[in-house]
C-alpha positions in Angstrom: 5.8 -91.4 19.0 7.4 -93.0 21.8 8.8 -90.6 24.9 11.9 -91.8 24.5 12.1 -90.4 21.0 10.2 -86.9 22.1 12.7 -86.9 24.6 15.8 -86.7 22.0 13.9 -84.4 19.7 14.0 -81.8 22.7 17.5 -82.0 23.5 18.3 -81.7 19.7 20.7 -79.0 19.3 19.1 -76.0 17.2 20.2 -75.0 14.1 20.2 -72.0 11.7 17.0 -71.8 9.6 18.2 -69.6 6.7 14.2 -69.5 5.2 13.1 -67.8 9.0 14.6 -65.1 11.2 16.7 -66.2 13.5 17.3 -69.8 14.8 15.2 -72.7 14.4 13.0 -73.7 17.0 11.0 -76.7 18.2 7.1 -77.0 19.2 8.1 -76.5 22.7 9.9 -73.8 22.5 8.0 -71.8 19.9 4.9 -72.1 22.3 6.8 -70.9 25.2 8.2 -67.9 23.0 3.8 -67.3 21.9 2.9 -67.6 25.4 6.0 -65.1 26.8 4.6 -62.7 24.3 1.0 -62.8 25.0 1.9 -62.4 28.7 3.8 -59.1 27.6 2.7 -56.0 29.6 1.1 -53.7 28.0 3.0 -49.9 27.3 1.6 -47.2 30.4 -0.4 -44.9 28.6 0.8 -41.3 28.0 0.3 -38.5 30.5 -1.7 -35.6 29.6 1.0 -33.6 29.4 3.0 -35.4 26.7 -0.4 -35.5 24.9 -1.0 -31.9 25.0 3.1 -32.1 23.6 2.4 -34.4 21.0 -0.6 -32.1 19.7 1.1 -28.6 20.1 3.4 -30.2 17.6 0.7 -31.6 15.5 -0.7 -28.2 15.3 2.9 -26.7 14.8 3.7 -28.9 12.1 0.2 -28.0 10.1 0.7 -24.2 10.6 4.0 -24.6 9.0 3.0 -26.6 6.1 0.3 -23.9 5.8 2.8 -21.2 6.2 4.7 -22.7 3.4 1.9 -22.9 0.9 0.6 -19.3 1.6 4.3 -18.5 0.9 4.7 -20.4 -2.1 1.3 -19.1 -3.6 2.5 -15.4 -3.0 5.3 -15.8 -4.9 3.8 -17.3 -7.8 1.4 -14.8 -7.8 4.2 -12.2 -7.5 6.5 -13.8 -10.5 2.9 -13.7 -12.9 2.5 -10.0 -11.8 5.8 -9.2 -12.7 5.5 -11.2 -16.2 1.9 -9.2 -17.3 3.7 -5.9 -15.9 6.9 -6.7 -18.6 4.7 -7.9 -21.1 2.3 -4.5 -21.3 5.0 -2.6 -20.9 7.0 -4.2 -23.6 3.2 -4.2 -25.4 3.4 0.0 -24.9 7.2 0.5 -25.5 6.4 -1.7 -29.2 3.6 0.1 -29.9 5.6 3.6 -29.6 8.6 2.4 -31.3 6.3 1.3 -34.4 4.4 4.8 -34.5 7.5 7.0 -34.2 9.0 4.5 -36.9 5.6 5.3 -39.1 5.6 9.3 -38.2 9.6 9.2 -38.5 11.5 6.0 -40.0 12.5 5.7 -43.1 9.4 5.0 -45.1 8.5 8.4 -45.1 11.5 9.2 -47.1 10.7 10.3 -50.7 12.4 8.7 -52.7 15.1 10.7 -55.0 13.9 9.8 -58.8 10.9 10.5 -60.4 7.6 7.7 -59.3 4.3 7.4 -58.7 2.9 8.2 -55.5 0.6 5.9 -54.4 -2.3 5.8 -51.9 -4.2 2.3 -51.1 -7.8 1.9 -50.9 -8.7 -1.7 -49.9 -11.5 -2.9 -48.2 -14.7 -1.7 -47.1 -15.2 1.9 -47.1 -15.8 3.3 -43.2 -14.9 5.7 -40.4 -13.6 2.9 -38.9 -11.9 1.0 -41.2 -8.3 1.5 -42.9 -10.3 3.0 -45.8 -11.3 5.7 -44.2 -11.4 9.1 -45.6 -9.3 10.7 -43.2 -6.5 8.4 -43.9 -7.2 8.4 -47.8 -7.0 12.5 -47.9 -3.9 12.3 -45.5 -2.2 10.4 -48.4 -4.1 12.3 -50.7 -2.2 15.2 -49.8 1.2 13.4 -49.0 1.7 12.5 -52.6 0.8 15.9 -53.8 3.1 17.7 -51.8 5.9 15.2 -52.6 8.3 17.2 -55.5 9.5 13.5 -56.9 5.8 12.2 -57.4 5.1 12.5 -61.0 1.5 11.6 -60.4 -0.8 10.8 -57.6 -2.5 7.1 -57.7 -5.2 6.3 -56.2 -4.9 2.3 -56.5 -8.3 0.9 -55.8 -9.5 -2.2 -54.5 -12.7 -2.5 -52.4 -16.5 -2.6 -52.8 -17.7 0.1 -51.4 -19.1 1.7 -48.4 -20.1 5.1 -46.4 -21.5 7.8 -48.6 -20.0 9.9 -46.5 -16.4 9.0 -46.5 -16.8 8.5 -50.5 -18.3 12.1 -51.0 -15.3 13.4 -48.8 -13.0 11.7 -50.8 -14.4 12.7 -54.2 -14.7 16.4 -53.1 -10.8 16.3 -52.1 -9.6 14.7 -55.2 -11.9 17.2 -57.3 -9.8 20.0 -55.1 -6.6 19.1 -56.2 -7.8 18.5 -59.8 -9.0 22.2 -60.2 -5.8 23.1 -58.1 -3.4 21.5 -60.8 -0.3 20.5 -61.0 0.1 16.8 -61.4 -2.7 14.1 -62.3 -4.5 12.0 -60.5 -4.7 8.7 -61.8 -7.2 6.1 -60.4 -6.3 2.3 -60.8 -8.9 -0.2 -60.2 -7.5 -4.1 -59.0 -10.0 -6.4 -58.4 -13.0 -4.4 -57.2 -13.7 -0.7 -57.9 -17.6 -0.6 -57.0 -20.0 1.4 -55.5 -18.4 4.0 -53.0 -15.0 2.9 -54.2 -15.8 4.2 -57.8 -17.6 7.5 -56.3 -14.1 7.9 -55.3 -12.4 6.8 -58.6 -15.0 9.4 -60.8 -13.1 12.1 -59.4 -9.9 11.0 -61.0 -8.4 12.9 -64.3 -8.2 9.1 -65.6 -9.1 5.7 -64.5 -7.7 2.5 -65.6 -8.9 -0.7 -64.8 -7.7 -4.9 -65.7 -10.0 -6.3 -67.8 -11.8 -9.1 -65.2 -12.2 -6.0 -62.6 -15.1 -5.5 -61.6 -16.4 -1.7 -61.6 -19.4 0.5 -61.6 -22.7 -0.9 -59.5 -23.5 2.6 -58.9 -26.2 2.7 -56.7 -27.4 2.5 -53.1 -28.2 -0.1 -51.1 -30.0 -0.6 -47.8 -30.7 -3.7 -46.4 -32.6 -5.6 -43.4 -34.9 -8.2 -41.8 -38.8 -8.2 -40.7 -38.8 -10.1 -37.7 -42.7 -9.4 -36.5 -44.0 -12.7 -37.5 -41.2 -14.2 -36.4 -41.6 -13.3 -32.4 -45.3 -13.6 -32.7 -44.8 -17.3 -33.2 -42.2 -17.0 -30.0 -44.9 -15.6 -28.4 -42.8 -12.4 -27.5 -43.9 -8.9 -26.9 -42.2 -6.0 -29.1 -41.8 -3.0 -26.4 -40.3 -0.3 -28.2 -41.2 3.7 -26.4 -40.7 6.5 -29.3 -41.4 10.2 -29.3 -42.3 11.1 -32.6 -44.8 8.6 -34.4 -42.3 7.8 -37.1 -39.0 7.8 -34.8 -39.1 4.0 -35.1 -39.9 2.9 -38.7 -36.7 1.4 -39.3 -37.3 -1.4 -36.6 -36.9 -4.8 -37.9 -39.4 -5.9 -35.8 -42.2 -4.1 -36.4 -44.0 -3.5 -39.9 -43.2 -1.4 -42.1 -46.1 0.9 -43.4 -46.6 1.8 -46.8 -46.1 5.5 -46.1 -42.8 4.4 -44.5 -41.9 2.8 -47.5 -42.3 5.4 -49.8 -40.5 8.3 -48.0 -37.5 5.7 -47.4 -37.4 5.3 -51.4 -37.0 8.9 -51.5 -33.8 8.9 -49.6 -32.6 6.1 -51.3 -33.1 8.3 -54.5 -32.3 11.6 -53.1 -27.9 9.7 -52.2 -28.4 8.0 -55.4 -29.0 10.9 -57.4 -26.4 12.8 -55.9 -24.1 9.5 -56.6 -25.4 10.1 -60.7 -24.6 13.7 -60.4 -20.7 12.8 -59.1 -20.0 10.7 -61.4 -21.3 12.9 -64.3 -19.5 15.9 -63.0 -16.1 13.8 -62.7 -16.4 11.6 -66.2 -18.2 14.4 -68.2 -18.4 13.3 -72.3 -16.6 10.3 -71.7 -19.5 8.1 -70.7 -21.6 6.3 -73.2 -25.3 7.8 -73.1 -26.3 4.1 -71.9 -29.0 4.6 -68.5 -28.1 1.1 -67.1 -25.0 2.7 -66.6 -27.1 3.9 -63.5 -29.1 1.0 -62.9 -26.3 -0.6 -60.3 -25.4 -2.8 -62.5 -21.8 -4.0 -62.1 -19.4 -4.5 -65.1 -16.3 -5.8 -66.1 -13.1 -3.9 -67.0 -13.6 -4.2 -70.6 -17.4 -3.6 -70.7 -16.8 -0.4 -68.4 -14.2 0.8 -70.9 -16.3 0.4 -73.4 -19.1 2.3 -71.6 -16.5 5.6 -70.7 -16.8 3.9 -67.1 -13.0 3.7 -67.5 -10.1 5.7 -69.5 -7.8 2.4 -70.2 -7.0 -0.8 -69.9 -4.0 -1.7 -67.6 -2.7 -2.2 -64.2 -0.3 0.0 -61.7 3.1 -2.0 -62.9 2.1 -1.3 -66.5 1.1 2.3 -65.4 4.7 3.3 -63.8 6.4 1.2 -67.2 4.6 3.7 -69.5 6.0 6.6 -67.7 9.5 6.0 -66.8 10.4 2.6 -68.5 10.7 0.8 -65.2 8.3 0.2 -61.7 8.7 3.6 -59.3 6.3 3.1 -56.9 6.3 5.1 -53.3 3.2 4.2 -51.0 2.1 7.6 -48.8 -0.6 5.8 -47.3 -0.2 6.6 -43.5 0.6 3.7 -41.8 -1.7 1.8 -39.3 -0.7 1.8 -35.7 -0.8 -1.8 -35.2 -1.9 -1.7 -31.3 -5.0 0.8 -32.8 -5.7 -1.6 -35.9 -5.5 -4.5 -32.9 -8.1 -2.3 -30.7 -10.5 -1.5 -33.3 -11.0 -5.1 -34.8 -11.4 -6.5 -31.1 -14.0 -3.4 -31.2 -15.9 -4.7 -34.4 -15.9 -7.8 -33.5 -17.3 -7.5 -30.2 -20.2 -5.1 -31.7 -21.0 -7.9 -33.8 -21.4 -10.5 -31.5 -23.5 -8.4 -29.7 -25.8 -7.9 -32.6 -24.4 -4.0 -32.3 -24.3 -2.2 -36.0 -20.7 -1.2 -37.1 -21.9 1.0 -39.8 -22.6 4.3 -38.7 -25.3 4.9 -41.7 -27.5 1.9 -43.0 -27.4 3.3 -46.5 -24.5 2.1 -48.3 -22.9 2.7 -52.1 -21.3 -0.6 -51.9 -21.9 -3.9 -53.6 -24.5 -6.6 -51.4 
């Protein structure tokens, strides 16, 4: 390029560059702006004192933030104590209402007419369990006492369970029986087995629907040997008695055959006394038939045909018969649902830990 022509590109005017900031430049004068720039002196650098400034705030500015978050955390932790503290207390304040309402409301009312007063027995016979005998008597005596109850029912529905609780059951229905008054009528759903039809035996009459199944009286005990089983594991049995039979019913250790034969005679000692029950409360009625006793469990209609049972029929059909219509009044206590809510988180934790629920191994109840 000729200097003549260089000469007119540098006097060019300059013009707007809309694509770059700011006016549009030529070679010359862009490297004059690069070289003005790289000449630039640097900034002085800080005093000690604005440093020691800048990190007081730093350090300000942290603790606050921390400050802030400590804060924050508290009162989360404030707002869940508050919740749990309502929520128990509404818990406690539900759990009073519902047992006042059960000692108090209305459905311990009798009602005005004539009906059956019924008490529920459903599930597994225990201590522990809704089917216990202490709840059974209380409503036991309940529908005695009522003036309207026309007849107490004992309406029956569970296999079995604690000879215990079953022989204090059968002795309070035999009470009021010989006391008089009103019958007792036992009514047999599904199941009426074992302990549940120790119970029933007592009864002035006992009805039953034809698939029920009743009877299996008998006793039952039941476990596992586990000796061979840890001697494979290669594990050691430590078990400290005093008293050389103390621990015969261990499940891991064997069982000798002198063990054996006195724990048959317990078995047949409670089942005899089962045999004798149920004779005393059924008298002629039963067919002379000794399977009967064999824990053999039947159907309605075999049972009825055996004297197991007085009838064929259900609780509806029970309350037509005697008034022409379904009266039914339930005096079972009520359950405390908090205390129902303990005792199941109870059981299941004592099975989980491998802990028996059953305060007595031997059972009248169906396997």
């Amino acid at each position: 390029m000729s200097d003549d022509k260089r000469h007119d590109d540098d006097k060019r005017p300059e013009r707007e560059d809309r694509w770059t900031e700011g006016p549009q430049l030529t070679p010359e004068q862009a490297r004059e702006v690069r070289q003005a720039k790289s000449e630039k002196p640097a900034p002085p650098p800080e005093s000690a004192e604005v440093l020691r400034e800048r990190q007081r705030l730093a350090q300000q500015e942290m603790l606050d933030r921390w400050i802030g978050g400590v804060l924050t955390e508290q009162r989360r932790s404030r707002r869940w104590k508050l919740f749990f503290r309502f929520f128990f207390a509404a818990l406690i304040l539900a759990s009073l209402a519902t047992s006042f309402y059960s000692l108090f409301g209305a459905g311990t009312r009798e009602p005005e007419r004539q009906h059956l007063g019924v008490v529920t027995v459903r599930g597994v016979i225990d201590g522990e369990s809704p089917a216990s005998a202490e709840r059974i008597i209380e409503g036991l005596n309940r529908a005695w006492d009522a003036d309207n109850a026309a007849a107490v029912v004992l309406h029956i529905d569970s296999p079995g369970g604690s000879p215990v609780q079953s022989q204090r059951v059968y002795q309070e229905i035999m009470r009021l029986r010989e006391e008089g008054g009103k019958p007792i009528i036992a009514v047999i759903e599904d199941v009426g087995a074992s302990g549940a039809y120790y119970m029933a035996a007592a009864a002035d009459e006992i009805i039953a629907a034809p698939a029920s199944l009743v009877g299996s009286i008998g006793v039952i005990f039941a476990s596992f040997g586990f000796e061979e089983a840890i001697d494979n594991l290669g594990i050691e049995r430590r078990i400290y008695v005093s008293g050389e039979n103390k621990g015969f019913l261990d499940p891991f250790s064997p069982v000798r055959p002198e063990e054996r034969e006195f724990w048959q005679t317990v078995m047949d000692t409670t089942h005899g006394q089962f045999i004798e029950a149920v004779r005393q409360g059924r008298g002629d009625r039963l067919v002379e038939d000794e399977r009967i006793f064999s824990g053999l469990i039947w159907s309605g209609q075999q049972a009825y045909e055996l004297g197991l049972v007085d009838g064929i029929g259900s609780l509806d059909a029970l309350s037509r018969e005697l008034f022409g219509e379904v009266r039914l009044h339930d005096y079972t206590p009520r359950l405390d649902p908090f205390e129902r809510l303990t005792r199941q988180f109870g059981r299941v934790a004592a099975e989980w830990m491998g802990v028996p629920s059953s305060r007595s191994p031997v059972r009248y109840q169906l396997p």
